[in-house]
C-alpha positions as protocol buffer text, in pm:
chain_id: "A"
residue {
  index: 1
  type: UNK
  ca { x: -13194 y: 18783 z: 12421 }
}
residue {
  index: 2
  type: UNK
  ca { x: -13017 y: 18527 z: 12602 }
}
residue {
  index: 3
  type: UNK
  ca { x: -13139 y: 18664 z: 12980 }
}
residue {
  index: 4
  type: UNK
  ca { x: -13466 y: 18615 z: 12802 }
}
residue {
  index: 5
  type: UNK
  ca { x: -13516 y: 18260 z: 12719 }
}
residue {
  index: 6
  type: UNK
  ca { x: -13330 y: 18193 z: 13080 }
}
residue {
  index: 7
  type: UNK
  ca { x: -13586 y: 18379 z: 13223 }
}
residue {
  index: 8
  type: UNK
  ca { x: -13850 y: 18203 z: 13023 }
}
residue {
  index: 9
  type: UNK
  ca { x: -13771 y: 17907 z: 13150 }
}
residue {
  index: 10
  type: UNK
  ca { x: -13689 y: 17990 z: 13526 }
}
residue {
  index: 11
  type: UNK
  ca { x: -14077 y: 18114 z: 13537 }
}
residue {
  index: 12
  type: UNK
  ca { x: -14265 y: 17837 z: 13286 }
}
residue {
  index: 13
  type: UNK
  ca { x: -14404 y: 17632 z: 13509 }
}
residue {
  index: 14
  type: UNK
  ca { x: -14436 y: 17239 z: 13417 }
}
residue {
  index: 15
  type: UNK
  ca { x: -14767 y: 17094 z: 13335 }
}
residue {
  index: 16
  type: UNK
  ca { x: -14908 y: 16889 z: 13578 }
}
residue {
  index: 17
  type: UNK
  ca { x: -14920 y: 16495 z: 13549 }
}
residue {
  index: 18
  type: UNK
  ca { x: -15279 y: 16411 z: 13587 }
}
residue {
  index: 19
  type: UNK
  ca { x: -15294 y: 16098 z: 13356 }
}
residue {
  index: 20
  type: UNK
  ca { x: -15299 y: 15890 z: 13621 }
}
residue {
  index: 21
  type: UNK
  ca { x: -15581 y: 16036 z: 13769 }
}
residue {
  index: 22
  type: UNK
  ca { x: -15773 y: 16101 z: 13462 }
}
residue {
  index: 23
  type: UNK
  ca { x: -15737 y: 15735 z: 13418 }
}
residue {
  index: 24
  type: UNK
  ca { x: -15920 y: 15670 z: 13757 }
}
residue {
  index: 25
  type: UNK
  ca { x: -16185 y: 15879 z: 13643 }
}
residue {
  index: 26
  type: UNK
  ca { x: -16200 y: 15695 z: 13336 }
}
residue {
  index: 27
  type: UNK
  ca { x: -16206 y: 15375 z: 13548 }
}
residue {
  index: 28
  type: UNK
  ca { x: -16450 y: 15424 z: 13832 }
}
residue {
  index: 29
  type: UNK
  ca { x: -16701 y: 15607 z: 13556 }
}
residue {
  index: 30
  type: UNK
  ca { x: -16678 y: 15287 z: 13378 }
}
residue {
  index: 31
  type: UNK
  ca { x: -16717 y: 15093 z: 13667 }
}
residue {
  index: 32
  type: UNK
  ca { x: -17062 y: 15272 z: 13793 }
}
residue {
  index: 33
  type: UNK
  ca { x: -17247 y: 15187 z: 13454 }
}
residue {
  index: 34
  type: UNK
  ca { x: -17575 y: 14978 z: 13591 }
}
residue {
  index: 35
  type: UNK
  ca { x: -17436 y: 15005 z: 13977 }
}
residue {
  index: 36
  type: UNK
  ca { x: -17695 y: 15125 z: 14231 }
}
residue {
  index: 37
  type: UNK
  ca { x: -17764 y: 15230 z: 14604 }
}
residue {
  index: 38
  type: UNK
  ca { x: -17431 y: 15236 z: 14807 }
}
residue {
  index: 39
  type: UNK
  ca { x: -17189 y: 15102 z: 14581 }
}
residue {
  index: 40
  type: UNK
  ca { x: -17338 y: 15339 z: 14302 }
}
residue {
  index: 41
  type: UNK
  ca { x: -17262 y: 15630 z: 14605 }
}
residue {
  index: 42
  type: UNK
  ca { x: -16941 y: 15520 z: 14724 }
}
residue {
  index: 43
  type: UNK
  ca { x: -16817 y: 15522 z: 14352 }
}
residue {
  index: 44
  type: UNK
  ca { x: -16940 y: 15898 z: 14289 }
}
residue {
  index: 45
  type: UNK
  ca { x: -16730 y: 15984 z: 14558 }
}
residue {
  index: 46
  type: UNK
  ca { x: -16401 y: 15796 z: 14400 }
}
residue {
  index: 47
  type: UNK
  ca { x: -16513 y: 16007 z: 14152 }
}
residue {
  index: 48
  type: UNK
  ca { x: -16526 y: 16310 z: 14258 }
}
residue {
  index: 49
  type: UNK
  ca { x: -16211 y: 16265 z: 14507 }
}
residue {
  index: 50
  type: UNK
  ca { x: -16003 y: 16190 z: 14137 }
}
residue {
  index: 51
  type: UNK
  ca { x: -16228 y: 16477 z: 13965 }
}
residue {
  index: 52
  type: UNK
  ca { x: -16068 y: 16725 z: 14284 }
}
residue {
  index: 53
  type: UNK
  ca { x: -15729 y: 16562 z: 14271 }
}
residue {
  index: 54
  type: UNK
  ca { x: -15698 y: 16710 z: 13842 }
}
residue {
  index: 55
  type: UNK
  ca { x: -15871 y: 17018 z: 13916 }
}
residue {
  index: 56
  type: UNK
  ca { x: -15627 y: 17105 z: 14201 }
}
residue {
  index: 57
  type: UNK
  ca { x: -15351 y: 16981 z: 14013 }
}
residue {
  index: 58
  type: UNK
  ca { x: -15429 y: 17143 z: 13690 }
}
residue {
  index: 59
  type: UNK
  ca { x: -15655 y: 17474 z: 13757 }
}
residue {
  index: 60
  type: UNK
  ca { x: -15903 y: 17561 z: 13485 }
}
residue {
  index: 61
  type: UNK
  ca { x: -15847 y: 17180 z: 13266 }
}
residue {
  index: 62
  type: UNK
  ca { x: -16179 y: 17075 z: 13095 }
}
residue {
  index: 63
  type: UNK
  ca { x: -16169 y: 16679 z: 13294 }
}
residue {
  index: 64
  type: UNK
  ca { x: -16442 y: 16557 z: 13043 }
}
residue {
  index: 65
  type: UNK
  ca { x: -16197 y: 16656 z: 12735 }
}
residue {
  index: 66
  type: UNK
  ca { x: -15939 y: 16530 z: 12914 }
}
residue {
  index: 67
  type: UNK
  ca { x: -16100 y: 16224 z: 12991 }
}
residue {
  index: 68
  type: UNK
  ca { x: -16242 y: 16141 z: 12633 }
}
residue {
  index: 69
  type: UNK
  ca { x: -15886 y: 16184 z: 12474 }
}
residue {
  index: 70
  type: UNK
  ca { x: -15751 y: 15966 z: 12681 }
}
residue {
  index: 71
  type: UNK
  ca { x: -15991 y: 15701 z: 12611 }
}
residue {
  index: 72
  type: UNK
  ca { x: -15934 y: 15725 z: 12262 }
}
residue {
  index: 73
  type: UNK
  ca { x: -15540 y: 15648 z: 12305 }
}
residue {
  index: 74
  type: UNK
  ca { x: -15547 y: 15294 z: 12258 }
}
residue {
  index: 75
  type: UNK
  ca { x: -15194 y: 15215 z: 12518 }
}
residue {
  index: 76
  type: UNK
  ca { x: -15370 y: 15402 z: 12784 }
}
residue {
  index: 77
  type: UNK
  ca { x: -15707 y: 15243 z: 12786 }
}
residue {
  index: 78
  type: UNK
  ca { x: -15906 y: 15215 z: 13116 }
}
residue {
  index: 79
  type: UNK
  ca { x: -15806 y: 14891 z: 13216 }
}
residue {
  index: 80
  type: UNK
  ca { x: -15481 y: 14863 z: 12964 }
}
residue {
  index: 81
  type: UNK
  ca { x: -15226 y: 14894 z: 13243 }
}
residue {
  index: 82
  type: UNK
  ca { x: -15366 y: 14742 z: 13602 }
}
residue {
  index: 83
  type: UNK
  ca { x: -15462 y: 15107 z: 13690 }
}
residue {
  index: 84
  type: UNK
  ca { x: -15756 y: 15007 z: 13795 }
}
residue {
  index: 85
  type: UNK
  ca { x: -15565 y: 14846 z: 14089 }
}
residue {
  index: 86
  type: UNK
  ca { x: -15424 y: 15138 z: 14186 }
}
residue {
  index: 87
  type: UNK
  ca { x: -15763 y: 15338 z: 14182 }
}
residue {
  index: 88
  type: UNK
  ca { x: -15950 y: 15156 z: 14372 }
}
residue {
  index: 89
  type: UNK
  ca { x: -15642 y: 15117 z: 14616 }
}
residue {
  index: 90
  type: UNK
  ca { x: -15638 y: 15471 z: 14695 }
}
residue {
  index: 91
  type: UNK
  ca { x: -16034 y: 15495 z: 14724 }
}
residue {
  index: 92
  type: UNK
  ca { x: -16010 y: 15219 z: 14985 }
}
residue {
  index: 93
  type: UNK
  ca { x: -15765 y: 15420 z: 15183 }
}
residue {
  index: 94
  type: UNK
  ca { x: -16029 y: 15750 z: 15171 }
}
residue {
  index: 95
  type: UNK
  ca { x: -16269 y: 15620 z: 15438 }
}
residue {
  index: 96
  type: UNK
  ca { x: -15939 y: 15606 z: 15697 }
}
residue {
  index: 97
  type: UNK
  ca { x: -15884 y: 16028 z: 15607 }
}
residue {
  index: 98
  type: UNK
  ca { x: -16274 y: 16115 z: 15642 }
}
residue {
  index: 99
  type: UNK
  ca { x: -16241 y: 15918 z: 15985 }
}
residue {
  index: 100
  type: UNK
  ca { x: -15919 y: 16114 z: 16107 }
}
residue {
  index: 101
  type: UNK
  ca { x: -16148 y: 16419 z: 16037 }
}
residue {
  index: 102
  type: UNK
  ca { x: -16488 y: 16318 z: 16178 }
}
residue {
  index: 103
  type: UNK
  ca { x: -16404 y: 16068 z: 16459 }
}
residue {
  index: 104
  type: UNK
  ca { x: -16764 y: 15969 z: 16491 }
}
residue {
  index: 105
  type: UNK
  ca { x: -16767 y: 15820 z: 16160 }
}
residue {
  index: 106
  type: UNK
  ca { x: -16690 y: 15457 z: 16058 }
}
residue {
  index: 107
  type: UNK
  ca { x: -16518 y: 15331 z: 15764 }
}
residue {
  index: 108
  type: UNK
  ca { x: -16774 y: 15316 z: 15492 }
}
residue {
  index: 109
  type: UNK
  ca { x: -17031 y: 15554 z: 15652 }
}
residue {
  index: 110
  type: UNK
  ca { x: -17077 y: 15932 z: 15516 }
}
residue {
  index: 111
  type: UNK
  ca { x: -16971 y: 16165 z: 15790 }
}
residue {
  index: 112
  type: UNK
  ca { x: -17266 y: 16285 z: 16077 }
}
């Protein structure tokens, strides 16, 4: 019984910490309400590059449910804990990657 549980535990894998990132979801969803033209595109693809950072992290998670019951958690509200900071931090840095990809782009252009 004992080989068991150690081999329970050798093989459980840890769940994935994706608050942070649901948080940014949370955030820059909030943050396109009323937004149009390129600032409404450039934050649907925050969006999506936070939507792709839970899915990889945690295969088959429902990101909507995820979302909404975080929201509802009053200490880890959208804007509760300077997140929002560190969101839109890391979407800043995403023009620099899709450059290093597509040379002929410029920061803050979609790709040719």
């Amino acid at each position: 019984m004992w080989i068991a549980l150690a081999l329970m535990q050798v093989t459980a894998q840890p769940v994935p910490d994706v608050e942070g990132d649901l948080r940014c979801i949370a955030f820059v969803r909030s943050a396109m309400d009323g937004v149009k033209g390129e600032r409404r595109a450039a934050l649907l693809a925050g969006l999506t590059y936070f939507i792709g950072r839970v899915e990889g992290a945690a295969p088959g998670i429902d990101v909507r449910a995820a979302v909404d019951e975080l929201k509802k958690k009053p200490e880890t509200g959208v804007k509760a804990d300077g997140r929002m900071v560190d969101c839109s931090a890391m979407m800043l840095q995403q023009p620099d990657i899709v450059v290093a990809f597509d040379p002929t782009a410029q920061p803050g252009e979609p790709p040719q």
